[in-house]
N, C-alpha and C positions, 0 to 999 in steps of 0.2 A: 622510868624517867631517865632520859638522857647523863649522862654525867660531866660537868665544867670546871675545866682549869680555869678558875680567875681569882683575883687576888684580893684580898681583907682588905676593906677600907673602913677604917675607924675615923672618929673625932677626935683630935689631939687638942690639951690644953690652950697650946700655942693657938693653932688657930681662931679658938672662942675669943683672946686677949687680942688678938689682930683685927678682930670685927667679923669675921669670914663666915662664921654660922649662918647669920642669915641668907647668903647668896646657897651656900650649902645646900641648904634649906629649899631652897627657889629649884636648888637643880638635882634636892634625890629623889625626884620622877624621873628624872632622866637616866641616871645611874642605880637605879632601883631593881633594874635585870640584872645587873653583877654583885648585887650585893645582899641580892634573896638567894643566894647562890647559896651562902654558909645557912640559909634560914630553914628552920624543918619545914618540907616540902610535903604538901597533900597530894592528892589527889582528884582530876574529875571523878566523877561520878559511873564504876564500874569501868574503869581504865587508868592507865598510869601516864600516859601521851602526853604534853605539852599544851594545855588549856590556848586558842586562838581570841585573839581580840574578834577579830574577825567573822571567825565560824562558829563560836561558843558564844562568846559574851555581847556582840549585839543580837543576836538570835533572841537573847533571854530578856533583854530590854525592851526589845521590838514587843515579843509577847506580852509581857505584863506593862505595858501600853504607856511605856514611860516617854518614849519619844512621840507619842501620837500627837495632834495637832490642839489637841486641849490641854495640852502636858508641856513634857519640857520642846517637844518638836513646834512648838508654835515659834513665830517670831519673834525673838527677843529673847525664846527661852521662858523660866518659871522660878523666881526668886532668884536670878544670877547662873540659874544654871541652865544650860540652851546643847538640844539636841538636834543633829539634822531632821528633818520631818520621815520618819518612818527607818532612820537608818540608812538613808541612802549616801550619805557620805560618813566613809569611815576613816579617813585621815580625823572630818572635823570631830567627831565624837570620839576619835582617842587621845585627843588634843582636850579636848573638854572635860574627860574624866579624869585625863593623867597627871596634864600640866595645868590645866587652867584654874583657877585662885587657889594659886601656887601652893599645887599637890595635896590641897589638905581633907581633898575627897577618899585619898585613899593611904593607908597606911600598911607598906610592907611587913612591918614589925609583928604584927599583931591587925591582921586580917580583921577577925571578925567586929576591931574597932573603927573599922573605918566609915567614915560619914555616908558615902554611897551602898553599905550593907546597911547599918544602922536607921537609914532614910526608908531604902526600901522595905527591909521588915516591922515597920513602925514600932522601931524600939525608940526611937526620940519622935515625936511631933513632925509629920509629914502630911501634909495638902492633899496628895494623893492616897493617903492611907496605907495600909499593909497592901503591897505588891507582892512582894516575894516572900513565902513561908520558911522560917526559920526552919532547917535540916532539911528542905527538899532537894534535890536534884540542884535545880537550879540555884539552890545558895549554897551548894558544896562547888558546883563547877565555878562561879563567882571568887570565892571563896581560896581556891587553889589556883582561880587565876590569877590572884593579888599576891598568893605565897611566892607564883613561880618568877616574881617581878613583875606583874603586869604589864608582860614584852608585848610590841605592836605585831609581831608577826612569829611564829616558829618557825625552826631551822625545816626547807624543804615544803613550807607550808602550801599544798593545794588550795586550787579557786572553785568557786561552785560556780559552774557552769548551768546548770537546767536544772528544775523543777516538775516532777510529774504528780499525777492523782495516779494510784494506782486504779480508782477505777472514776470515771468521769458522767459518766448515762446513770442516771438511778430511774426504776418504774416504784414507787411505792405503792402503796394502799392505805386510807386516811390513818394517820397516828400510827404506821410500821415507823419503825426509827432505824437510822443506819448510819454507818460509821463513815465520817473522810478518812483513807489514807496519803500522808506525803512523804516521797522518797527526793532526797535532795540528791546530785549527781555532782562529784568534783573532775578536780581535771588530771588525778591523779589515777582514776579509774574507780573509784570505794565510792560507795553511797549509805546515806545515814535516812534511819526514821525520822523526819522530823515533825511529824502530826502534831507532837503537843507543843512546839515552837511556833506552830502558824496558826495566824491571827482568819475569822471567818467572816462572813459577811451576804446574808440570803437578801435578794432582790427584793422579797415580798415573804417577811416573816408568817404573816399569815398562812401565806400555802406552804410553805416550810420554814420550820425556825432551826437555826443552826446553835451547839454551846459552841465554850470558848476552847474545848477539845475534840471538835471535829464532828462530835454526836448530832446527826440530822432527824426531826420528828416530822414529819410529813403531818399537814391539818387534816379538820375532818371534813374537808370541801375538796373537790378534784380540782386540776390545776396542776400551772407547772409554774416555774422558775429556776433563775441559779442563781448557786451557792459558791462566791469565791471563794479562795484560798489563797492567801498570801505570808510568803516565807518570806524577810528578807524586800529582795526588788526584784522578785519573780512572783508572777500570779498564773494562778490558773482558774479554770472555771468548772464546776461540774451541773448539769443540766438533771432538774428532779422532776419526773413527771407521776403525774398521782389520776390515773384515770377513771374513767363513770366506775360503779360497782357491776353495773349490767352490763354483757359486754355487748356489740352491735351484730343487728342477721348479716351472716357472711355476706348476702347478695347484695347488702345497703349501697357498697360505694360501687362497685362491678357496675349497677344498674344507672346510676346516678350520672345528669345530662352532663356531659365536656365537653368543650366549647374550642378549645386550645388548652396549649401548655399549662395555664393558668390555674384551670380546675383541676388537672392533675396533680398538681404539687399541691394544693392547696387539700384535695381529699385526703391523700397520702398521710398527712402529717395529725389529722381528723382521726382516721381510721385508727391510726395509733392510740391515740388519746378515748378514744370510743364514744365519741361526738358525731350524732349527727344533723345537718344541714337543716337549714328554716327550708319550707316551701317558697318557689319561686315569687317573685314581688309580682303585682300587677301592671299589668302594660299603663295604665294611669300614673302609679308610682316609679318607677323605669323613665316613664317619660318625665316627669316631675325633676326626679335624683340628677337626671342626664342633661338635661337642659341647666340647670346651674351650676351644676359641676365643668359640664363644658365652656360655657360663656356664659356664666353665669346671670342669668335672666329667665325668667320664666315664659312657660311658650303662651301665644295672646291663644283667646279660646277656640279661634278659629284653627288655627295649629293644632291645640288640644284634640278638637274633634275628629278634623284629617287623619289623626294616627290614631284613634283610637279606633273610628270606621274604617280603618283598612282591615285587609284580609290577607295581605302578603304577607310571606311567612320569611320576607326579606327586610322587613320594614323598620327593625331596631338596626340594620348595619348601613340603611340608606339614612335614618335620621344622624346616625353620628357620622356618616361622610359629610352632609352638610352643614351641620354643626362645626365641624373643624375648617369649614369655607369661611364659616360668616365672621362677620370685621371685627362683630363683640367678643369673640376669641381672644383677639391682639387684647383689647384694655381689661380685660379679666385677666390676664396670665398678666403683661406688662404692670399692672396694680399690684401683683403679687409679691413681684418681683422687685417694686419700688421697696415696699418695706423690707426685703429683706439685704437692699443693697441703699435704704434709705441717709440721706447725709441730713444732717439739722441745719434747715436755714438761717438759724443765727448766727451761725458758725461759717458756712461757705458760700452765702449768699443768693438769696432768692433766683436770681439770673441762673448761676452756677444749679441749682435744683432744676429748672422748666426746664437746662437743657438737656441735663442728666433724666429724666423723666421722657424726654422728647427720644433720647439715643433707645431707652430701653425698648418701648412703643415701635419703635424701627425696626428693633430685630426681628421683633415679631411679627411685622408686618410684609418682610421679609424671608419670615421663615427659616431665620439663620441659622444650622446646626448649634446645639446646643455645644458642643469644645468651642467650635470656631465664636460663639459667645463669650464664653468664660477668658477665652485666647486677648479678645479685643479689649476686655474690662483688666486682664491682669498687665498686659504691655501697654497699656493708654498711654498717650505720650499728645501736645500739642497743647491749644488752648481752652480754656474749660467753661468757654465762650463760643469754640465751635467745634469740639469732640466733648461730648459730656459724659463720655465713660473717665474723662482725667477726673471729673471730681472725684471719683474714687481717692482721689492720691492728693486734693485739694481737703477731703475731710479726714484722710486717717491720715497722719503726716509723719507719723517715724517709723521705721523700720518695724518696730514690734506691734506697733498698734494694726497693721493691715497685716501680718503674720496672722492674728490673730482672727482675724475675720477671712482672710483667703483660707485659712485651713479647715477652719469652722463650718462654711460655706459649702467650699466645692472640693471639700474631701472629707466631710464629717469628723475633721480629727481636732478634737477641743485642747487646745495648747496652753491657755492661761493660765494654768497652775505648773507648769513647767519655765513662765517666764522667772519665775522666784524660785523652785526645788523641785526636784523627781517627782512628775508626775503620781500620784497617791493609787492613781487606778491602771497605770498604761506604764507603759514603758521609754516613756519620752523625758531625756532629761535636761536640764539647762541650756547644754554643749547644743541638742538638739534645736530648743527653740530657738536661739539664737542664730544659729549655723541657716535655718531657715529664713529666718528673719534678717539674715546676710541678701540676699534674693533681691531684698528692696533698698539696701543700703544705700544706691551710687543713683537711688530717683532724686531729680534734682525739680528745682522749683524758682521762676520768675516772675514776678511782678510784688503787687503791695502788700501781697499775703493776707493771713486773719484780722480783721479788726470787729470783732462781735461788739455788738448784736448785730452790724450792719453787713460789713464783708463784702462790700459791692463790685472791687476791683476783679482788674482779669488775671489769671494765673496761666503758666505756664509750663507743660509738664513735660521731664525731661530726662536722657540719659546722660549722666553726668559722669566725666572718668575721674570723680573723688567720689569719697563716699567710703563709710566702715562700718564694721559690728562689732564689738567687745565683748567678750565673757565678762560679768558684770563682778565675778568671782576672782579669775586667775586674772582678770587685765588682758589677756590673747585677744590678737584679732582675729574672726573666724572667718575661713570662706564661707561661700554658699552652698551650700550640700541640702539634700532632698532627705526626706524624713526615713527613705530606705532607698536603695537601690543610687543610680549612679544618675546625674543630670546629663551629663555628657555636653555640657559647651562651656568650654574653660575659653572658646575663639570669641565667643560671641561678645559683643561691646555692652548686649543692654544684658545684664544676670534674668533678668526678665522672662527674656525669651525659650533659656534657656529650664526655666521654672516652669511655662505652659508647657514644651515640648514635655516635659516627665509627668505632669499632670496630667495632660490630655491622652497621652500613651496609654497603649491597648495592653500594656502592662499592670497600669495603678489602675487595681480593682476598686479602692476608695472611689475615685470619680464617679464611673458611674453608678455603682452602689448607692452613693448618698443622693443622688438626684434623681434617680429608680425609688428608690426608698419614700422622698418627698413627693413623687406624684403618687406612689401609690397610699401614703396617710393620706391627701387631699383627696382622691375621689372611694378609698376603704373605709373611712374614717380613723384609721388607728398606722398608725408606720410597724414594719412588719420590726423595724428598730425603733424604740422610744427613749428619750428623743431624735427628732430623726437624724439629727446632726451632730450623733454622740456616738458615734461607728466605736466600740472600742470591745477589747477582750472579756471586760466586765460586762458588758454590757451587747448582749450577745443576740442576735434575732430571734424570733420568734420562731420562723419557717427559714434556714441559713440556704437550702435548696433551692426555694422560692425567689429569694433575694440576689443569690449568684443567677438565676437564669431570667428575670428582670434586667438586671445588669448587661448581662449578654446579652439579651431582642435588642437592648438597647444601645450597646455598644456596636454590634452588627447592623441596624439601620443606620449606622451614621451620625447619630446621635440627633436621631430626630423625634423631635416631644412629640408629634401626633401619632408617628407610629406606635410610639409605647403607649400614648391615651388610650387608644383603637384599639391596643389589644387589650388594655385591664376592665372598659366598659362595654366591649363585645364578651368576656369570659359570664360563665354560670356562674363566680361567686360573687362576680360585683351587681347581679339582676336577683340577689336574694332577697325575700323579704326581713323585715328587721324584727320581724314577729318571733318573738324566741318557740322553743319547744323543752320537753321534759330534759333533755339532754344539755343543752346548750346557754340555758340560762345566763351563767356563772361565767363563758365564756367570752374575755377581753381579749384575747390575745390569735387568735386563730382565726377569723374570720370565717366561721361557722354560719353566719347572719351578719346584717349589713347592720352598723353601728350607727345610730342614730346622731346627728350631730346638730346645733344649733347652724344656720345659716352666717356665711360673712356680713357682716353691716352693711358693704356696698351691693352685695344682693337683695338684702331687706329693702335696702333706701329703695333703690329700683325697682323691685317689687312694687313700692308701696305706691312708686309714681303710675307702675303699669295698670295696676288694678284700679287704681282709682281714677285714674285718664288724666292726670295732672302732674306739671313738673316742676322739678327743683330749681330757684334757680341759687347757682353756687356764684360766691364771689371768683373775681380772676379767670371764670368759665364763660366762654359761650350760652345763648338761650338755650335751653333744652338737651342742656349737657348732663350725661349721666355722672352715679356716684364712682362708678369705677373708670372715670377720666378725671378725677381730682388731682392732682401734681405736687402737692402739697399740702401737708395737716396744716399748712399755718392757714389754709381754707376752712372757717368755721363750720361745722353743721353738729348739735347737743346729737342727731342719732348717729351718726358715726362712730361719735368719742363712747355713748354710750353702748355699744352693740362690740367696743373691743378697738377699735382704733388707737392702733399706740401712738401715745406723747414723742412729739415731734423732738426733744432731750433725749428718747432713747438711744442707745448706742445700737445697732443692727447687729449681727442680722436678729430678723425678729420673727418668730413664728407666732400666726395670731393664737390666743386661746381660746375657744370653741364653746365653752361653760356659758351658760346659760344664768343669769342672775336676778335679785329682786329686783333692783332697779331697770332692768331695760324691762319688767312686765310692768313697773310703775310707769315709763315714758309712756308704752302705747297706750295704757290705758287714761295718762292723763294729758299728753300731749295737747297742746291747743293747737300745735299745727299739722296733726292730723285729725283732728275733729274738722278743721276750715276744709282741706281736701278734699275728705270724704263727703262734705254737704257744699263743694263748689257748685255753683251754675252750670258749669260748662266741665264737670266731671261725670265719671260711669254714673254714678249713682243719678242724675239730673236727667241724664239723657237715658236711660233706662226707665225713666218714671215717665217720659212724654211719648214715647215708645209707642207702636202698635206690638209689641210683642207680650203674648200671654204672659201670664203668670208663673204660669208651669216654664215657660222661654225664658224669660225675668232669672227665674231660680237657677235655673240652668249654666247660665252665660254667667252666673255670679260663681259659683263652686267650679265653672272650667277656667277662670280669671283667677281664682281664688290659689285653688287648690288641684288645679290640671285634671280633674274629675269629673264625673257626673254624681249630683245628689243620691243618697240612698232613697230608697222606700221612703223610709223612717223619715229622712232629711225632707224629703216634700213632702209630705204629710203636715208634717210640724209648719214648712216652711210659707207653702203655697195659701193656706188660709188665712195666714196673718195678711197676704197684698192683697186678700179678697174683704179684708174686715171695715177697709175705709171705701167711702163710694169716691173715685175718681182724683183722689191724691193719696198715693200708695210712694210716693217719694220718701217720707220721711221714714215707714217698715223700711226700705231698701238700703237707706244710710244705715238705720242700725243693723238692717241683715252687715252690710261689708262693713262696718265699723267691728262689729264681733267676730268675722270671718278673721278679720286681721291682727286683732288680740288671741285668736287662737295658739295653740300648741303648734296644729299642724302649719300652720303661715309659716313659723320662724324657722322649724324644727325642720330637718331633710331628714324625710322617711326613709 
């Protein structure tokens, strides 16, 4: 221990008689380093050094979870006493423990009396119970921190710089256990063990469960996931993989069809894990999967047949070239795209919607690279009456509120817990969100503004030379600054512009990663990141390979959506069948097999018009308008809402959920307005019944309408003698044949 020339400060009579004690009082927190001077001095634990507020004692808080967000790190704090969330501010938290309700959490005199020991070891009545064990480590370094004054910094004190796993890749085998280590690095050059000060956190306890000393047990199921590590405001991640017990025949993946880049990264990462591949899907199913996932509509039977009677061995790369021609392309992607850039028409007015809806429909129709997309929606400027990308900036209206949706969007990086404290998972803090959120400060705005429910007026969107951002903390005005790297237009008049240029840049990997990522959840069924729009260190891909060279095709054509479709629905992983094998069961995360998913609602709706020859009609629509040219949820239809369509109140962006529930098999099956449908006059069912086509043709055209197939064996056998059992009205067998065809599993469900 260092040794201090400082001088005795006692209590003299006098000043108790003068009143002066209690200010005293108020300020020996502050004077408490010079006057633990004379006071007998411990020790940390296994050294004699100068205990740090900093490197010692929030390390030991952090761990025994006093600042965590159920603790005192919540808002407001926990009985008066309020810690940053996770220790990311250490001014506030030695403010809190030293000075604030004036010093009476800690007592230099006599250490182990002090309210913040006494709390922790539940020697007095505490909420959060025994934290810290009396004589461990950690209540002796405590302990000698409060002897040596509990000074906010030591003389020469280093900063911690980086945080490492010494080892990051684990292979296990079900129930092998294995150790985290973390080595903390200052800026002094010395590094410390810090494994039993960081806090752990497994993605999927099931395939491995982490303690709260780093110990990892691997399940008794194969599988992977990771396991953070958080010291402090550094994390890391380490990646556990626990593969089959069999391992795979050498020649499995050597032999195995590759189509492109696609199949190659995607076996690679298989091969590791010792999974393999479903058998290829059927040219029926292929056709089925492709056709709604592309423009989403199923092909009319006539279609169905054509490609299933060919013989070209060209015929899957000629049906998705036309595919990406046909116009139902534009309102399948443009529908998509509504929800996730949706505004609530109560809020910015129905006019403000049709046009915002009309501008998205354009792009597409156009073709317009997906930057030069994103470019248009983030610098909109004009009337929101005749550019409908302004309602962007007529429905999110303050700086922070479209921070939070432009970063969320179209760079996967979720900021909302950074508008209030350091982000919990990431490295993004206040200064950040904000500094971002500067970006949007000087958008200006004319006319009558919000008046909900109604909002009818016109707006004006604009770049304005006022406009600020505030640390909501320090009071600073912040500029605009990019979440990393430099924006480079300090010239430019709209901050705007200067936002897309860093985004769109062949630099920020986030861009196209997160929109790589969402096409390929939409036509894989699963995002090789989950969620797709939650790009973050914790939170880590599946295949990181796969994902960086998605990004790339991507980024390399120009940033054009069909060329990345074209290549993930031409690859051998997206034509697999979803039929598992002994290997592959258990398999969520790798795309092994094609993941089964329920159909979008405006595929169903359409569907249900296709196969039954009868149309919807939608309010605010044209005759014979389909589901996925609706413009707005404030258009009623009960299957929409019920099949997943989000409430027109949500806030965007919105990725639909895909679950399958009791109530949408209770619509089809009780629906009255698809019972009217299925038994119209002037529907398939009617006119298949006055038909000259067999029975065995009847069957047929109902399961290629149906289900892009031809009947099994089994299926006509069963099916064909029921139209044969009535003499010369076999209409009503036919209703209930497609009435059942469309309560099916296989109807809703994409094989």
């Amino acid at each position: 221990m260092r040794s201090r020339n400082v001088p005795r400060w006692s209590i003299r009579p006098s000043m108790v008689a003068a009143g002066a004690l209690p200010m005293l009082l108020l300020l020996w927190p502050q004077f408490s380093g010079v006057a633990a001077a004379d006071a007998p001095l411990g020790s940390p634990p296994n050294q004699s050094d100068p205990v740090s507020f900093e490197l010692d004692v929030q390390p030991i808080l952090a761990a025994a979870g006093c600042n965590a967000g159920a603790c005192h790190g919540k808002q407001g704090g926990q009985n008066g006493f309020q810690l940053s969330l996770l220790g990311f501010d250490s001014e506030f938290d030695f403010d809190s423990v030293v000075r604030q309700a004036r010093g009476r959490r800690l007592s230099i005199s006599a250490p182990a009396s002090s309210l913040l020991i006494r709390k922790a070891t539940a020697e007095i009545p505490h909420g959060g119970g025994e934290r810290i064990q009396p004589g461990s480590d950690r209540y002796q370094t405590l302990l000698t921190w409060i002897r040596q004054g509990a000074n906010r910094r030591t003389v020469d004190e280093p900063v911690l710089e980086s945080v490492e796993l010494v080892r990051d890749d684990f292979l296990l085998q079900p129930d092998e256990h294995a150790g985290l280590q973390v080595l903390a690095h200052y800026s002094d050059g010395t590094q410390r063990d810090v494994t039993a000060e960081t806090t752990y956190l497994s993605n999927d306890a099931a395939i491995v469960s982490v303690a709260a000393d780093g110990q990892m047990k691997a399940g008794p199921i194969p599988g992977e996931t990771a396991v953070m590590a958080r010291y402090m405001n550094r994390i890391r991640v380490a990646n556990v993989n626990i593969p089959q017990a069999n391992p795979l025949p050498p020649d499995f993946y050597p032999q195995a069809q590759r189509n492109n880049f696609i199949d190659e990264l995607v076996y690679e990462k298989l091969k590791r894990t010792g999974v393999k591949i479903s058998d290829p899907a059927s040219d029926s199913t292929f056709l089925r999967r492709v056709y709604t996932d592309v423009i989403g509509r199923l092909p009319t039977p006539e279609q169905a047949r054509s490609f299933l009677d060919s013989k070209s061995p060209d015929k899957r790369l000629h049906l998705v070239d036309e595919l990406l021609q046909r116009r139902e392309y534009v309102d399948h992607w443009a529908n998509q795209w509504a929800d996730l850039l949706r505004p609530n028409p109560y809020r910015v007015g129905i006019k403000a919607v049709l046009n915002y809806d009309n501008w998205i429909r354009e792009q597409f129709r156009d073709d317009v690279p997906y930057d030069q997309f994103v470019r248009r929606l983030v610098t909109a400027k004009g009337s929101t009456w005749h550019n409908g990308a302004a309602t962007l900036y007529r429905d999110r209206r303050s700086p922070e509120e479209v921070a939070t949706l432009i970063s969320q969007l179209f760079l996967g990086v979720r900021l909302e817990c950074a508008k209030c404290h350091h982000h919990p998972f990431e490295k993004w803090s206040q200064r950040d969100f904000y500094s971002f959120a500067a970006f949007f400060g000087k958008v200006g705005r004319k006319g009558t503004g919000l008046s909900p429910p109604i909002s009818g007026g016109e707006e004006v969107i604009y770049a304005s030379d006022k406009g600020e951002v505030r640390h909501p903390v320090t009071g600073n005005v912040l500029p605009p600054e990019p979440l990393f790297g430099t924006a480079g237009g300090e010239a430019q008049e709209d901050p705007r512009e200067a936002l897309a240029d860093w985004m769109t840049s062949t630099n920020n990997d986030y861009f196209a990663q997160v929109h790589a990522n969402r096409i390929w959840a939409h036509f894989m069924g699963r995002g090789i990141v989950e969620p797709v729009d939650d790009l973050r260190s914790t939170n880590p891909p599946s295949n990181p390979a796969l994902l960086d060279a998605l990004a790339r095709e991507f980024r390399e054509s120009g940033y054009d959506q069909k060329h990345l479709i074209k290549s993930i629905v031409l690859s051998h992983a997206y034509s697999l069948s979803s039929i598992p094998n002994e290997t592959n069961r258990g398999d969520r995360l790798n795309h092994s097999r094609h993941y089964r998913h329920r159909l979008r609602g405006e595929v169903i709706a359409d569907a249900i018009s296709d196969v039954t020859e009868t149309a919807t009609d939608y309010s605010a629509l044209a005759p014979q308008s389909r589901a996925n040219q609706v413009w707005t949820h404030r258009i009623d239809s009960m299957l929409l809402d019920t099949f997943g369509r989000p409430n027109e109140n949500q806030d965007p962006p919105c990725e639909r959920v895909s679950d399958s529930s009791v109530t949408q098999t209770l619509h089809l099956m009780n629906s009255v307005e698809l019972d009217r449908r299925v038994r119209s006059d002037t529907g398939r069912a009617a006119r298949l019944a006055d038909s000259d086509l067999s029975n065995a043709a009847v069957v047929e055209e109902l399961y290629l309408a149906c289900f892009s197939r031809r009947p099994t064996p089994e299926e006509r056998s069963y099916a064909e003698p029921l139209l044969g059992m009535t003499k010369g009205e076999r209409r009503p067998i036919i209703e209930d044949l497609l009435w059942a065809m469309i309560n099916s599993p296989e109807f809703i469900i994409q094989n």
